[in-house]
C-alpha positions, 0 to 999 in steps of 0.5 A, spaced: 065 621 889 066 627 884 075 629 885 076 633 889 083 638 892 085 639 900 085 647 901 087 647 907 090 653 905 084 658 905 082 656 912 087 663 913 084 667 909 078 671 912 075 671 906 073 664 906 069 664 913 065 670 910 063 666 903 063 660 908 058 664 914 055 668 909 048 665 910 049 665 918 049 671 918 041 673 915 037 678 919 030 680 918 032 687 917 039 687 916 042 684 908 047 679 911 052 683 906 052 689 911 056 684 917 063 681 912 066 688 913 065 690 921 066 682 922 072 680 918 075 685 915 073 684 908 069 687 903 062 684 899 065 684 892 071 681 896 068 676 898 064 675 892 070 675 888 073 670 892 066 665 892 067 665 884 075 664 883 075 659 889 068 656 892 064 656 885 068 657 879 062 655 874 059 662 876 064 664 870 060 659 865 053 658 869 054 652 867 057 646 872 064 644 870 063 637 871 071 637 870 075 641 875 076 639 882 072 640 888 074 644 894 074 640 900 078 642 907 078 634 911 078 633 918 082 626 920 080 623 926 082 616 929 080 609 927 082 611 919 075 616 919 075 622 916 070 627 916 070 632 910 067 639 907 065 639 900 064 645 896 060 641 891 060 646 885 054 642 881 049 644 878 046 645 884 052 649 888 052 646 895 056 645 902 057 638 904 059 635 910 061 627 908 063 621 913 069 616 909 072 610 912 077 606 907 071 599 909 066 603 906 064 603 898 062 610 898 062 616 903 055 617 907 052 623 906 050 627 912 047 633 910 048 639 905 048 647 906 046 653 902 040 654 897 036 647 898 039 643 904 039 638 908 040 639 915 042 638 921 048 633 919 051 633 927 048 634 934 052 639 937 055 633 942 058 630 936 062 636 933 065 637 940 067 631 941 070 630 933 074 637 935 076 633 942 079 628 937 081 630 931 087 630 929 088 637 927 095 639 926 094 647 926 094 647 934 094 642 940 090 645 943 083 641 944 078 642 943 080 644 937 078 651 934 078 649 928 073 644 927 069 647 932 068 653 927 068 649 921 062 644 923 058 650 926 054 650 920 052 643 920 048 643 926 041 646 929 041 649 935 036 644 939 031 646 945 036 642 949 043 644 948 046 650 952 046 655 949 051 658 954 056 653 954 056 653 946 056 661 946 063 660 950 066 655 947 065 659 940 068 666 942 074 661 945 074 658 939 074 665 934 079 668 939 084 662 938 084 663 931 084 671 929 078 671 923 073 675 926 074 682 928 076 682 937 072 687 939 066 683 935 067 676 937 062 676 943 056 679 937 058 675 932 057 669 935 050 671 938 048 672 931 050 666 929 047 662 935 041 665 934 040 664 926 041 656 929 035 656 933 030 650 933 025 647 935 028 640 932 029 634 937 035 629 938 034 621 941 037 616 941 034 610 938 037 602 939 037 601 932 039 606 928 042 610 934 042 618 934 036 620 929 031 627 929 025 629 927 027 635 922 023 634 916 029 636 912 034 632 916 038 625 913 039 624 920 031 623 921 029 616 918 022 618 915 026 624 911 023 625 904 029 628 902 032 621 900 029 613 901 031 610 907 037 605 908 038 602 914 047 602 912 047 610 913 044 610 920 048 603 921 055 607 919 053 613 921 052 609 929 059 606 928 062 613 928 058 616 933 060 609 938 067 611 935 067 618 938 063 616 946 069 610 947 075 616 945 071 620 950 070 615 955 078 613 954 079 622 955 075 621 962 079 616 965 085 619 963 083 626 966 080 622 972 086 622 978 
């Protein structure tokens, strides 16, 4: 795995969420450049600016810079799991979402955003109960906003999902921590709902545990994306058993 540095310092800054929503926010008609001030507050030069010191610093050269640090904002989580968003400043620019676990040999890639991609990486199901566990140390209020907003991009939204309860868990989520304009949290989820929509199905199967059927996604066993491997979906079952048994031990705790 390429270095990378912990910048859980730039999760304050606006600028950040806008490079970070920036591809959320397209419409047919409208350039996705147009919504960074109504809803963060931040210019498009701002946030270019930003991309290129910060996210991908090889726009300077135009070239990879094999040698510098790749930024990551890491979520803990329990039994010595991490889950990790990487800004991958290769030479094809990518946002990774990686699973690590100090037992395995190498990080399991479950999916990567911008330009080429291969997504969905999570089901809607798996990034609440990651923010139910995490152990994030900015709130401790659960779920928590944190993963919930930084995980939204690495998942389609499925016919089966309830948008509803999604729409509101997110506007909860975007008050809670102050980036997006008040008055503009209820329209910018909306939009960034809409741009997730799918056709994309989800199942459970007994070897492999939750596959898809996206043509793009990791997460679907006859991907062309990469060759099959029977220890991605094995690693990738462990984690998700992981997250069911945390959320059976919540229940019973809850449950008077």
């Amino acid at each position: 795995m390429h270095h990378t540095s912990r910048r859980s310092d730039l999760l304050a800054n606006p600028l950040f969420w806008a490079a970070y929503y920036h591809e959320l926010l397209s419409a047919t008609d409208v350039d996705s450049a147009e919504f960074l001030e109504p809803y963060f507050g931040v210019s498009v030069e701002a946030v270019d600016q930003f991309f290129v010191d910060e996210l991908c610093r090889s726009a300077h050269t135009r070239s990879a810079a094999p040698d510098s640090s790749w930024v990551s904002i890491t979520m803990p989580l329990p039994e010595k799991f991490d889950l990790h968003l990487v800004f991958a400043d290769a030479a094809n620019y990518e946002q990774r979402y990686l699973l690590t676990h100090p037992a395995w040999s190498a990080p399991e890639l479950l999916g990567y955003a911008c330009g080429e991609f291969a997504l969905p990486a999570l089901r809607w199901h798996e990034i609440v109960q990651v923010a139910l566990c995490c152990l994030d140390s900015t709130t401790s209020v659960r779920p928590s906003p944190l993963a919930l907003v930084l995980l939204f991009p690495a998942m389609w939204l499925a016919p089966s999902d309830d948008r509803s309860q999604i729409h509101a868990l997110l506007v909860t989520a975007w008050q809670k921590l102050g980036i997006i304009r008040p008055s503009m949290v209820q329209a910018f989820v909306s939009q960034i709902i809409s741009y997730q929509i799918s056709t994309l199905e989800w199942w459970h199967d007994q070897r492999m545990g939750w596959i898809n059927n996206g043509e793009y996604s990791l997460r679907n066993p006859n991907t062309l994306m990469r060759q099959f491997a029977v220890v991605h979906f094995a690693r990738i079952s462990q984690f998700t058993d992981l997250l069911d048994q945390y959320a059976a031990k919540r229940n019973e705790q809850t449950t008077p």
